[in-house]
N, C-alpha and C positions, 0 to 999 in steps of 0.2 A: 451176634455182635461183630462178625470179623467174615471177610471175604475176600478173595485173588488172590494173585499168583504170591507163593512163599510164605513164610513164617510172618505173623506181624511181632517184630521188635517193641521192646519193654520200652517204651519212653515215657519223661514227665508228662507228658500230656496226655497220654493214655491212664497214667495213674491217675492223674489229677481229675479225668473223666471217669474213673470207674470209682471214686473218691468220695465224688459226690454224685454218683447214682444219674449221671446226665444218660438220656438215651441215645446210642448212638452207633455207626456202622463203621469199623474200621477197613480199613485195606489200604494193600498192598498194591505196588506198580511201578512200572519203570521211571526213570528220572526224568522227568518234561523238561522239554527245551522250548518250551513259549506256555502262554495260558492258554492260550487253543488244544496243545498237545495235553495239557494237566487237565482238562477239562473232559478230554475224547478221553484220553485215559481212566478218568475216574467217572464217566458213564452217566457225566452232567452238563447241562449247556454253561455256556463261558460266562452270562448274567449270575448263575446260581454259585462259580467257583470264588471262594474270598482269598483274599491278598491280607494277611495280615502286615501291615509296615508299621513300625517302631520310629517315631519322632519324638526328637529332644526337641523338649520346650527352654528350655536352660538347665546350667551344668546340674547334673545328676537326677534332671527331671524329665521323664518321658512318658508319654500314653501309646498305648495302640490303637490303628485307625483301622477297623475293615473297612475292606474295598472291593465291591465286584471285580470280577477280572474283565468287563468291556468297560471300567471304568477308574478314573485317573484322580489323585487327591487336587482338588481346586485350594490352591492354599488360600489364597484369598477368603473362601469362604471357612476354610479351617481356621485363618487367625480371625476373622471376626468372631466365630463361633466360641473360641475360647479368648477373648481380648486378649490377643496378645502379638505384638508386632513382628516377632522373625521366631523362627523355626526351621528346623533342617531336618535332614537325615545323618544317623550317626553311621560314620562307615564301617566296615563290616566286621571289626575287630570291637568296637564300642558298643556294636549292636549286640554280638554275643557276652560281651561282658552284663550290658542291663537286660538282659531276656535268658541270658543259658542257651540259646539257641545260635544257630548257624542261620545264617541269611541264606533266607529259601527253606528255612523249615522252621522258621517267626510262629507260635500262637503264644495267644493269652493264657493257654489250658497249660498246667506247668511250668510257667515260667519263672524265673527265681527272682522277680518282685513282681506282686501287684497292680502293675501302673494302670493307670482311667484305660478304660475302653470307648472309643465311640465307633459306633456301628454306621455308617452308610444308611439314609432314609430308606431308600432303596431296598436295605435287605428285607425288612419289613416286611413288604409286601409278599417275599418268598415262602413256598413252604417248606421245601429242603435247601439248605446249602453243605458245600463240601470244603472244608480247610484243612490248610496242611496240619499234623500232628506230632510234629517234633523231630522228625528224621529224613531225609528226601526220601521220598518215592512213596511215604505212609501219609496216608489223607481219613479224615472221617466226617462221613454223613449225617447232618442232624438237622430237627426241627429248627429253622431261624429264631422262632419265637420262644426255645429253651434255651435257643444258643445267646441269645441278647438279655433273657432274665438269668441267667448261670453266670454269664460275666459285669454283670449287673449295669449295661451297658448304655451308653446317652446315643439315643439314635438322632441323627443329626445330617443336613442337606450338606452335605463337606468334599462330594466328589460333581465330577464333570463326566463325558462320551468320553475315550479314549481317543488320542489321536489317532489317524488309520483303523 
């Protein structure tokens, strides 16, 4: 279950994973400074690595969107997708209040509510992806297809190419 450098740390996410019996590969690694470095690091192409981000849809209401890391949330196609006209990002103090998490270490796996998940069409097609798991530099590897039935998640055409 656990691989690289150092001790893997006790985080919600890792409970939340071992919680409910999801299969999965944790590790360890240094703290990335781009999704190219989080990606070489974690020994996965930059399509397969996910971006969890946290959007308020209004006050007290947010979901989590994955996002491959060669690709960007299209809001446009986000608010059609869930009718809804404006949406943001909560800044990073707001974020760790509705997730428990530190921005840059965002999952749905332990997080202290809830909220809807929608997965990128895109993941879909994958058959490993690697998301962060609650602490910088801890990531873990899983089936896409357990990773999007575990979060019970609406797979959804909601991103774009990255710019550059």
């Amino acid at each position: 279950m656990s691989e690289g450098p150092g001790e893997i740390p006790d985080t919600p996410a890792l409970r939340a994973l071992a919680a409910i019996g999801l299969d999965h590969e944790a590790k360890v690694s240094a703290r990335a400074g781009s999704v190219a470095e989080a990606a070489e690091l974690r020994g996965v192409a930059v399509d397969a690595l996910l971006k969890t981000l946290v959007v308020r849809r209004g006050d007290g209401d947010y979901l989590f969107v994955l996002v491959p890391g060669d690709r960007a949330i299209d809001w446009g196609k986000l608010r059609s997708h869930l009718g809804v006209r404006r949406m943001t990002l909560p800044d990073a103090a707001e974020a760790k209040e509705a997730t428990g998490y530190e921005r840059g270490t965002i999952t749905p796996f332990g997080a202290t509510h809830g909220w809807p998940v929608i997965a990128d069409e895109t993941i879909a097609a994958k058959s490993l992806v690697s998301l962060g798991a609650g602490a910088h530099g801890v990531s873990v590897t899983l089936s896409a297809a357990a990773l999007i039935d575990a979060l019970a998640a609406t797979v959804a055409d909601v991103t774009k190419p990255a710019a550059g």
